[in-house]
PLY file of the C-alpha trace (Angstrom):
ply
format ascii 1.0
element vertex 157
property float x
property float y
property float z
element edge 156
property int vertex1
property int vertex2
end_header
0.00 0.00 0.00
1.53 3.27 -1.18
-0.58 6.18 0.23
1.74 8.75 -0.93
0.83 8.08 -4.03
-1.28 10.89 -6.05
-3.67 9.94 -8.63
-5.17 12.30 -11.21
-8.56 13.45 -10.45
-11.18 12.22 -13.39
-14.76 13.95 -12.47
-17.63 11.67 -13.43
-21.55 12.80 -13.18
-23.33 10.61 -10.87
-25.75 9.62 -8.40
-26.21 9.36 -4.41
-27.84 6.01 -3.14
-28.35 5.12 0.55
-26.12 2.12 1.85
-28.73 -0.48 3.30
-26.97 -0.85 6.04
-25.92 2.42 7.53
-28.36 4.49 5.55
-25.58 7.22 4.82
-25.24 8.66 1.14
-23.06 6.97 -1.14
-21.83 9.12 -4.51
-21.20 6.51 -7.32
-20.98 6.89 -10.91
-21.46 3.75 -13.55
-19.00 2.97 -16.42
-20.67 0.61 -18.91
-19.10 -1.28 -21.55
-21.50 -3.46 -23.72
-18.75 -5.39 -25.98
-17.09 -8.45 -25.15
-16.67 -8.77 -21.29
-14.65 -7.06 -19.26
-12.36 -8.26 -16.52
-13.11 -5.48 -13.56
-12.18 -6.20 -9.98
-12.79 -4.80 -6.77
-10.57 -4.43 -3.78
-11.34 -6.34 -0.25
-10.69 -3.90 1.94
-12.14 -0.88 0.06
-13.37 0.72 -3.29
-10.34 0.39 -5.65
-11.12 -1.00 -8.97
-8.47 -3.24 -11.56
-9.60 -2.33 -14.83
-6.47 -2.93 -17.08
-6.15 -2.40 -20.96
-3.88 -5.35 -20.96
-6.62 -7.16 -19.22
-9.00 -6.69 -22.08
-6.69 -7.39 -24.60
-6.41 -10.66 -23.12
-9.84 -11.54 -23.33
-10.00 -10.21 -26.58
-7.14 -12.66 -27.69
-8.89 -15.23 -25.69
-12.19 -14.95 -27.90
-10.06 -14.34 -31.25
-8.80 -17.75 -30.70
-12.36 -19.33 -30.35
-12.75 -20.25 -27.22
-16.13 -19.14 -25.73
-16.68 -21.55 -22.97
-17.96 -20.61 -19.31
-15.17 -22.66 -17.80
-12.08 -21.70 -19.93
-13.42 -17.73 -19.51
-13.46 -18.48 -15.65
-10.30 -19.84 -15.83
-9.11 -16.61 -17.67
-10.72 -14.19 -15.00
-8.89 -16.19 -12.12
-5.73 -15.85 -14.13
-5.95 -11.88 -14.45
-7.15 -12.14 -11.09
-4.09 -13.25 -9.65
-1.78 -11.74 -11.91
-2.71 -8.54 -9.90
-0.91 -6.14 -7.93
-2.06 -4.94 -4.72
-5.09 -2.50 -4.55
-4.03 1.31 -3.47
-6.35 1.21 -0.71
-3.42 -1.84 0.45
-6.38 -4.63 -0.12
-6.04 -7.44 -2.81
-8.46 -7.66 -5.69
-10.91 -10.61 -5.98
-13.17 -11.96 -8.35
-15.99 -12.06 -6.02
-15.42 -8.33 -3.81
-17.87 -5.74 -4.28
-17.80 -1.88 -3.54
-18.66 -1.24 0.02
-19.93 1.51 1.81
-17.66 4.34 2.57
-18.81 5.34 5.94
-20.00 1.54 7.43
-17.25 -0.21 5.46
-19.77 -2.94 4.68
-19.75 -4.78 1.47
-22.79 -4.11 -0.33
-23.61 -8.17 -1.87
-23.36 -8.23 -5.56
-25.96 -9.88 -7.16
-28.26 -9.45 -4.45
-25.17 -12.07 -2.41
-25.63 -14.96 -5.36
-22.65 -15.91 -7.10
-23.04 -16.77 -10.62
-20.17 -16.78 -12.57
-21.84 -16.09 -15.79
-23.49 -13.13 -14.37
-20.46 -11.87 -13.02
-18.25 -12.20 -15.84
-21.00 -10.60 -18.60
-21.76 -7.85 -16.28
-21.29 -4.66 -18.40
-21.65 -2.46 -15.82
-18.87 -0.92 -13.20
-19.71 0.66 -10.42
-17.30 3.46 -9.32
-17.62 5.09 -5.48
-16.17 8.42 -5.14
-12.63 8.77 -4.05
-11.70 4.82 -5.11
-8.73 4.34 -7.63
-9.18 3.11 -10.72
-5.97 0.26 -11.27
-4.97 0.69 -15.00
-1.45 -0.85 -16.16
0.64 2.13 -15.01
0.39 5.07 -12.62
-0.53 7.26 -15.29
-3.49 5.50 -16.65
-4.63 5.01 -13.31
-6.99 7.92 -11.57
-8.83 8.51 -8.76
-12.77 8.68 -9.31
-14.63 12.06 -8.37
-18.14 11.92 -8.55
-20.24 14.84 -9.25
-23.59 14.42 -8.12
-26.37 15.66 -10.45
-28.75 18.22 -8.01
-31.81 16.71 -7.07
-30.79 13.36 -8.56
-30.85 10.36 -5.34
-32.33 7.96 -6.95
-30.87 4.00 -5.75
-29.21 1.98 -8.55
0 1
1 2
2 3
3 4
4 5
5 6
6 7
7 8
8 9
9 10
10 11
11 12
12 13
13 14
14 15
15 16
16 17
17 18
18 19
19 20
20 21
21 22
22 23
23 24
24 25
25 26
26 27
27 28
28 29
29 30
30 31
31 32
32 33
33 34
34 35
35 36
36 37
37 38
38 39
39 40
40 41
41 42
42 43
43 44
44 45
45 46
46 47
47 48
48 49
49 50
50 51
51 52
52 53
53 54
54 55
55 56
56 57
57 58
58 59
59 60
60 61
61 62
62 63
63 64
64 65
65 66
66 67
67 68
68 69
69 70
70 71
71 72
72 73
73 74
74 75
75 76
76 77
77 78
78 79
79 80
80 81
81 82
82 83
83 84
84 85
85 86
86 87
87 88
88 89
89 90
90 91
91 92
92 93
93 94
94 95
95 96
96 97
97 98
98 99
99 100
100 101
101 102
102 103
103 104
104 105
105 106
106 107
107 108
108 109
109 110
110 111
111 112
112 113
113 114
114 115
115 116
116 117
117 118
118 119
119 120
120 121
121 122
122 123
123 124
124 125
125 126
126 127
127 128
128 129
129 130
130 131
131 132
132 133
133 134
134 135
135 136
136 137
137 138
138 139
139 140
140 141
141 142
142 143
143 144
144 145
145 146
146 147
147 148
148 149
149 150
150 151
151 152
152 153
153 154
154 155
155 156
């Protein structure tokens, strides 16, 4: 964990939700990405996301080469998976971590808490919480997410 580290800013319009377990606001913002899937990650200890180009390339390659089996593209995300580096936040990026709140810590259950791999690895849609890192292949690439709530706009996801 490198806390000295200072990553660029990227503002991103977004939305407050209340965690269901504290009931505080959370600011979040959605990337989605309908092509092939993508191999995202969240940290275990906090909000940092793994979202590498040379990730994507991989699966890319993967599905060039015909494979398209649930298995071998399970395989593929526990590969990237632990190919990782450490999150910023000092956690350790796993297939099955989810964002958590910022103020309770708890880890809101993707899925509504059922694991389905298929589900998980065709999900399209990245949640980002305000303040986590996004994990690209270098420092530069990488950024810190700042959500800019839309007034009026605290509708749940």
């Amino acid at each position: 964990m490198n806390k000295t580290l200072e990553y660029e800013e990227e503002v991103r319009t977004g939305s407050l939700t209340k965690c269901p377990f504290c009931g505080e606001d959370i600011a979040f913002t959605t990337l989605t990405n309908w092509d092939a899937p993508v191999p995202f990650f969240y940290s275990n200890l906090g909000n940092d996301v793994a979202l590498r180009k040379s990730d994507i390339k991989r699966v890319d390659e993967y599905f060039l080469s015909g494979k398209k089996s649930l298995p071998e593209l399970e395989e593929l995300w526990n590969k990237i998976v632990n190919s990782l580096p450490p999150a910023p936040d000092g956690g350790k990026f796993e297939l099955w971590s989810n964002v958590k709140c910022p103020h309770c810590k708890t880890e809101i259950p993707y899925n509504k808490g059922v694991r389905d791999i298929n589900i998980r690895i065709w999900d399209p849609h990245i949640i980002l919480i305000d303040g986590a890192v996004v994990l690209d292949d270098t420092f530069e690439d990488s950024w810190r997410v700042k959500v800019k709530v839309v007034q009026g706009d605290d509708k749940a996801n």
